[in-house]
C-alpha positions as CSV (number, residue, x, y, z in Angstrom):
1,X,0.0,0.0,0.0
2,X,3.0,2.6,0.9
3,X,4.8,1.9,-2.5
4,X,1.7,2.7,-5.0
5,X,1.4,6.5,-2.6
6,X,5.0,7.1,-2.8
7,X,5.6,6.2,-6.7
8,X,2.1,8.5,-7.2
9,X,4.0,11.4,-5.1
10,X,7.6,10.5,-6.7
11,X,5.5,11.6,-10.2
12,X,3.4,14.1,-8.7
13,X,7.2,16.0,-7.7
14,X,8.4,15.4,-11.0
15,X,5.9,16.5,-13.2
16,X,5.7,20.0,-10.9
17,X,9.5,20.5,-10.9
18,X,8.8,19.8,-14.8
19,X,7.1,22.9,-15.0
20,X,9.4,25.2,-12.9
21,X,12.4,23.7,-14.5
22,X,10.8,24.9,-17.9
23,X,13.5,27.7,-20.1
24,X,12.2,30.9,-19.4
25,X,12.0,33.1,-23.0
26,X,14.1,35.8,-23.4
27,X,12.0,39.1,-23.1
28,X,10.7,40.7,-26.5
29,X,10.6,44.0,-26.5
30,X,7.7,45.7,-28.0
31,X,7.4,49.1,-29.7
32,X,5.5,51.6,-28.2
33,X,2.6,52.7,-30.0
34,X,2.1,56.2,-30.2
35,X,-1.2,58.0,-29.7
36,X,-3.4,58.7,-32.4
37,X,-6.2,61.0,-32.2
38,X,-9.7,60.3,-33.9
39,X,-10.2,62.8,-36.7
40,X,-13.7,62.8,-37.6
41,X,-14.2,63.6,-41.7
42,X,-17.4,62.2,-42.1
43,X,-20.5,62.7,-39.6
44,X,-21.8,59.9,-38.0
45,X,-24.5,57.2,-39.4
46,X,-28.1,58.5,-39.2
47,X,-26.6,62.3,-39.1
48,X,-28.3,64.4,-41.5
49,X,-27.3,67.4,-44.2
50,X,-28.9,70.4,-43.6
51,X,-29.7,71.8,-47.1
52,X,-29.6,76.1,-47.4
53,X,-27.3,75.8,-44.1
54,X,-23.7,76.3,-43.8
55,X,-20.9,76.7,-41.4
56,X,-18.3,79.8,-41.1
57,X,-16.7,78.9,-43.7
58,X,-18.6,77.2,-46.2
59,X,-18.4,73.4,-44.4
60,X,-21.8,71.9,-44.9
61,X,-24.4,71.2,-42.0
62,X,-25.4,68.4,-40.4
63,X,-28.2,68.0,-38.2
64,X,-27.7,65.0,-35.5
65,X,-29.9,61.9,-34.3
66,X,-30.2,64.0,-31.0
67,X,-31.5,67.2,-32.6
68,X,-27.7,68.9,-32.7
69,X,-26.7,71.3,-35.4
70,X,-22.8,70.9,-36.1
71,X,-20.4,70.9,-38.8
72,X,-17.3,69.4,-39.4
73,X,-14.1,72.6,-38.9
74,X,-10.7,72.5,-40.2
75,X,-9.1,70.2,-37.4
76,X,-12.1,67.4,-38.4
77,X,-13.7,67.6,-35.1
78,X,-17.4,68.8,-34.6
79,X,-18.3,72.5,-34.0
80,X,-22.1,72.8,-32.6
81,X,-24.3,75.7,-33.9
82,X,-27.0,77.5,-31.8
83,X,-30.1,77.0,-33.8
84,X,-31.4,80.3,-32.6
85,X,-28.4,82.1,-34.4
86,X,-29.6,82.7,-37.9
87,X,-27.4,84.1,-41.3
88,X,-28.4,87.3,-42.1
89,X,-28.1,87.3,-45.6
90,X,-26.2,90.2,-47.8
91,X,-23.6,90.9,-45.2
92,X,-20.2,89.8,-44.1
93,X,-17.2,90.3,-41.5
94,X,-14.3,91.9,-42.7
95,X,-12.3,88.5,-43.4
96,X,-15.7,87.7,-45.3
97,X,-17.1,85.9,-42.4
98,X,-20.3,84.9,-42.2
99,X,-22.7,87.7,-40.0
100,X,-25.3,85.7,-37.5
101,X,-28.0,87.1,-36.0
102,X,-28.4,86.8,-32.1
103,X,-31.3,85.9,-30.1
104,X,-31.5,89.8,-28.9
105,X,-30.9,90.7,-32.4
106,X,-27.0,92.1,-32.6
107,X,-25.2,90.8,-35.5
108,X,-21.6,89.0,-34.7
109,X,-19.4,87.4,-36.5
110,X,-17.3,84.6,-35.8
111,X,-13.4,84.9,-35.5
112,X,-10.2,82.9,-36.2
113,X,-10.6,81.6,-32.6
114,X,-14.2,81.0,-32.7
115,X,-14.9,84.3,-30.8
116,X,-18.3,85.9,-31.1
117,X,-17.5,89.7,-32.2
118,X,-20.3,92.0,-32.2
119,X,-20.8,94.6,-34.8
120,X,-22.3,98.4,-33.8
121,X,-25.1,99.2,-35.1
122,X,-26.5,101.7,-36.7
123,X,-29.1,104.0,-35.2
């Protein structure tokens, strides 16, 4: 009875120092991937054109699943509108921006940096 439950522990030792005594591999080194940032060129699925609409400079104007008004800018990322802020038609910034009319109705423009600048009126 002893010999069977020592030749079962004699393998039992053998097959676990089997496993320790494997080679280790030598350690691969792998490049570093660098980050990447998500440039969107195309609006997402379901978004829809806004036809007679367009953004500060021309870009065209989607309208999203949520109701959002946005177009794509010059970096690819989205720019949301205010869909109170209307075009008024016939008149331009002096870099040949597009003029908006506010809520209160003041006309602004849009700058380089995305800046609401007001234009006097005339009384």
């Amino acid at each position: 009875m002893i010999k069977p439950f020592y030749s079962i522990l004699f393998l039992l030792l053998v097959f676990c120092a089997s496993l320790t005594a494997q080679p280790k591999k030598a350690a691969t080194t792998t490049p570093v991937k660098k980050k990447t940032t998500a440039v969107v060129e195309k609006p997402e699925l379901g978004d829809k054109v806004i036809n007679g609409r367009k953004g500060p400079e021309g870009q065209a104007v989607y309208e999203g699943v949520k109701g959002g008004i946005y177009y794509i800018n010059k970096n690819g990322n989205k720019t949301y509108l205010k869909e109170n802020d209307k075009v008024v038609s016939g008149k331009k910034g002096p870099d040949g921006q597009n003029v908006y009319a506010g809520p209160q109705g003041g006309e602004y423009y849009l700058n380089k940096n995305g800046n609401k600048v007001y234009l006097k009126s005339k009384k």
